[in-house]
C-alpha positions as CSV (number, residue, x, y, z in Angstrom):
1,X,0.0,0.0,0.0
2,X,2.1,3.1,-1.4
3,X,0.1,5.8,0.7
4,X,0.2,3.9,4.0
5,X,4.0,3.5,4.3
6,X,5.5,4.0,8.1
7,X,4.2,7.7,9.9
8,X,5.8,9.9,12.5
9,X,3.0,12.1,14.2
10,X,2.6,14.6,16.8
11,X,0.1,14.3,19.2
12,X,-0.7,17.0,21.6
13,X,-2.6,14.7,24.4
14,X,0.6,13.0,24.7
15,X,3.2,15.7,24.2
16,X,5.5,14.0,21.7
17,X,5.4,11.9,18.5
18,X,4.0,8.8,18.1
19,X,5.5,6.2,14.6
20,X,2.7,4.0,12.9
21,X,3.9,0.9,11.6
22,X,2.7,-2.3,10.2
23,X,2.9,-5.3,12.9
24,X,6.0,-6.9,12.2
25,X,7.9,-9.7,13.9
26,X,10.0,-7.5,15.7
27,X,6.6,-6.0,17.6
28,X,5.6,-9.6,18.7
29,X,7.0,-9.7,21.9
30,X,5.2,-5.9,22.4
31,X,1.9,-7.6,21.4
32,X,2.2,-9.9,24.2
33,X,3.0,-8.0,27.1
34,X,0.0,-5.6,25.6
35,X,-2.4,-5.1,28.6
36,X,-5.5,-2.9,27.8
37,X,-6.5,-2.8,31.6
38,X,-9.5,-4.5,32.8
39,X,-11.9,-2.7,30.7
40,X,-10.1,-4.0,27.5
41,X,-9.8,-7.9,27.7
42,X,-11.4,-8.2,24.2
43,X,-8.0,-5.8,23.1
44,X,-6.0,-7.5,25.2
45,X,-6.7,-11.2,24.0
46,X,-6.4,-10.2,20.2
47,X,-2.7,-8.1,20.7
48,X,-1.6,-11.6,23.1
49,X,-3.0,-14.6,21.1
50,X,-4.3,-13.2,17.7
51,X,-3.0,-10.1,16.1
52,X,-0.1,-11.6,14.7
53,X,-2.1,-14.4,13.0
54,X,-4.7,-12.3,11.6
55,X,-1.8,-10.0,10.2
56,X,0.3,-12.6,8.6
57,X,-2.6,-14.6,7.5
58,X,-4.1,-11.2,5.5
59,X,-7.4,-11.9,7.6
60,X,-7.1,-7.8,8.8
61,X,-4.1,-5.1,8.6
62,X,-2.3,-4.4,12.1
63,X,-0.9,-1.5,12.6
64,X,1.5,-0.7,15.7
65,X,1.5,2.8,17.4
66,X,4.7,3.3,18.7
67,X,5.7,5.6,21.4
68,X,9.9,5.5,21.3
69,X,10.2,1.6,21.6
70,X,7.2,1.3,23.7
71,X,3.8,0.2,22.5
72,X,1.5,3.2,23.2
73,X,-1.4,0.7,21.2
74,X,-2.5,-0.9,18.0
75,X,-5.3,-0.8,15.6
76,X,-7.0,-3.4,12.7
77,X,-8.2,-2.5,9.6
78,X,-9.9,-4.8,6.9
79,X,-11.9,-5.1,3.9
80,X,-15.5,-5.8,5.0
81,X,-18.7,-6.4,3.4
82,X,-21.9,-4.7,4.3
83,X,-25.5,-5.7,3.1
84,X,-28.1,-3.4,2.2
85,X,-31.0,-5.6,2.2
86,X,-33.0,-4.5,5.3
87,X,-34.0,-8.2,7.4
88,X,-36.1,-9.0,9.7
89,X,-33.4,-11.0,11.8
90,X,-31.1,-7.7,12.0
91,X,-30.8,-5.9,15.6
92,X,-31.7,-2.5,15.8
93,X,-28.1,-0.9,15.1
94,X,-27.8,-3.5,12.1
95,X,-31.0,-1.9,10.6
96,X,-30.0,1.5,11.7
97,X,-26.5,1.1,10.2
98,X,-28.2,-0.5,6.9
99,X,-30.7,2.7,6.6
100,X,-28.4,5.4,7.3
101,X,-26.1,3.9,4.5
102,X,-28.8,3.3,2.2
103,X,-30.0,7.2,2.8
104,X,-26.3,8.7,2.6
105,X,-25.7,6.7,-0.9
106,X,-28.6,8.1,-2.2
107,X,-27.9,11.6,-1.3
108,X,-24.3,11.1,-3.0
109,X,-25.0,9.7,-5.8
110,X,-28.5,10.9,-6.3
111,X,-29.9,7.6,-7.0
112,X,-30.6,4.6,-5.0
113,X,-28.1,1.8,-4.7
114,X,-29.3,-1.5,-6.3
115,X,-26.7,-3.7,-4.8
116,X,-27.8,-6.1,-2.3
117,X,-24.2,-5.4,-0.8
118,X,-21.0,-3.1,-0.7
119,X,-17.2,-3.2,0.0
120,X,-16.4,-0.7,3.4
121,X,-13.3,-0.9,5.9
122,X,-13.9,-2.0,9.4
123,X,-11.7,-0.8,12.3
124,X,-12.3,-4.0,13.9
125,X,-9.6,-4.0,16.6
126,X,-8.2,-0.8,18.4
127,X,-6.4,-1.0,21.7
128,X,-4.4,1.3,24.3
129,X,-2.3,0.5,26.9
130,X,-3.7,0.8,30.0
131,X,-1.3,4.0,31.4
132,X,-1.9,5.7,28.1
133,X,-5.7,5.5,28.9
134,X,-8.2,8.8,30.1
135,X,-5.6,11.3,28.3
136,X,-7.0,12.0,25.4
137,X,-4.8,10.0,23.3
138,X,-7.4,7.3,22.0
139,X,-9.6,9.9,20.3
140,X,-6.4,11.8,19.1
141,X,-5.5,8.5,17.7
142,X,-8.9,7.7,16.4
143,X,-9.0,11.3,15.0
144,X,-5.7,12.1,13.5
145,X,-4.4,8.5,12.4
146,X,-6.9,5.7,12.5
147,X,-9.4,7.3,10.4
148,X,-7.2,9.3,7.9
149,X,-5.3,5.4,7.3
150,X,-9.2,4.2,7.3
151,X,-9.7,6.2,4.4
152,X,-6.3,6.0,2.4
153,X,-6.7,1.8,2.7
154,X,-10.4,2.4,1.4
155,X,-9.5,4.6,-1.5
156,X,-6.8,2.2,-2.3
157,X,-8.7,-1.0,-2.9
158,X,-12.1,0.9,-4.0
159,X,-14.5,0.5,-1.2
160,X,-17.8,2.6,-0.4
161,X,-17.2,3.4,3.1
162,X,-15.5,3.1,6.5
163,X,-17.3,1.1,9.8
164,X,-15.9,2.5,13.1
165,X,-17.1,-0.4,15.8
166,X,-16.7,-1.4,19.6
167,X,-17.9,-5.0,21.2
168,X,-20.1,-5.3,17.7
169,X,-21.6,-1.9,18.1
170,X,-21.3,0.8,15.4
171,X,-19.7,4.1,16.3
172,X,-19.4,5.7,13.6
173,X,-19.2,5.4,9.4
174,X,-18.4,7.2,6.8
175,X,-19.7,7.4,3.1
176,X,-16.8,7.6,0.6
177,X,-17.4,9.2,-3.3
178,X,-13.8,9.4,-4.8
179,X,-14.1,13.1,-6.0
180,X,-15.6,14.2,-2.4
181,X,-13.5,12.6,-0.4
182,X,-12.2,15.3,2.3
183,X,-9.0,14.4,3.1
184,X,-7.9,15.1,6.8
185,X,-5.4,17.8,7.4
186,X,-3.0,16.0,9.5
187,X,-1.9,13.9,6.6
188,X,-2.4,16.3,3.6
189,X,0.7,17.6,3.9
190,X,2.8,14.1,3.8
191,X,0.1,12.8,1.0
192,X,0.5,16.0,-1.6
193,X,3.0,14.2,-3.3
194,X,1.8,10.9,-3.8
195,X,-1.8,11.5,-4.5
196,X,-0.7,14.2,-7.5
197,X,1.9,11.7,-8.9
């Protein structure tokens, strides 16, 4: 993936500069001594027993957040398929995710969708170490790195959208048209280059 190559950032919640990698063997050991706290077993399990599995088997993309050599946290992304036929055997945020898709494709593209599916990115993992946690830094993350890489990975392999979700729940999404895409400003600057070669 040409845009999402290896990042330095600044984050203000943690006073310094944080490096974005992909997982790599040389991270393994950092995965396993991961600890989320005891609010984040789910994160916890997958950076011990699972990340490095579902990396190297091309299942999702791990990323590392890297504070020096310390692990500040980690995030997943992966291709994911979302159905827009609307089921009686859905919960209520599977519906509500379904409609709200249906609605914003029809608003950007001014017609309705007759595809009984479409390609999105799910953040399906995203962990922080337990002394990095109540600072800020998560939703700096979330904010200034996960999403912007969210959208990059989408635009690269052509998908409609990006699914933020927790414990199965939806947080957030966001509706992708090539020519409207509104890049984020943190990474404008480093992407200038490549996206006008």
């Amino acid at each position: 993936m040409k845009l999402l190559f290896p990042q330095t950032v600044k984050l203000k919640a943690l006073d310094g500069t944080v490096r974005i990698e992909f997982l790599n063997s040389t991270h393994i050991d950092l995965m396993r001594s991961f600890d989320a706290g005891p609010k984040g077993k789910e994160q916890t399990d997958f950076a011990r027993n699972d990340a490095w599995n579902s990396h190297s088997r091309g299942l999702s993309t791990v990323f590392v957040v890297l504070s020096g050599e310390e692990l500040l946290g980690y995030f997943t992304l992966s291709p994911f398929i979302v159905s827009l036929k609307i089921r009686d055997d859905l919960s209520e945020n599977q519906r509500e995710l379904v409609e709200k898709l249906r609605k914003r494709l029809v608003e950007l593209l001014g017609m309705d969708i007759k595809y009984s599916s479409v390609p999105t990115i799910l953040l399906g993992q995203f962990g922080i170490q337990e002394e990095y946690q109540g600072r800020g830094i998560g939703g700096e993350l979330l904010a200034e790195i996960i999403k912007p890489y969210a959208i990059l990975y989408a635009a690269q392999i052509v998908v409609l959208g990006c699914l933020f979700m927790q414990k199965r729940k939806l947080l957030s999404s966001s509706i992708l048209i090539p020519r409207k895409i509104l890049w984020p400003r943190a990474f404008v600057w480093s992407l200038q280059g490549e996206l006008m070669s």
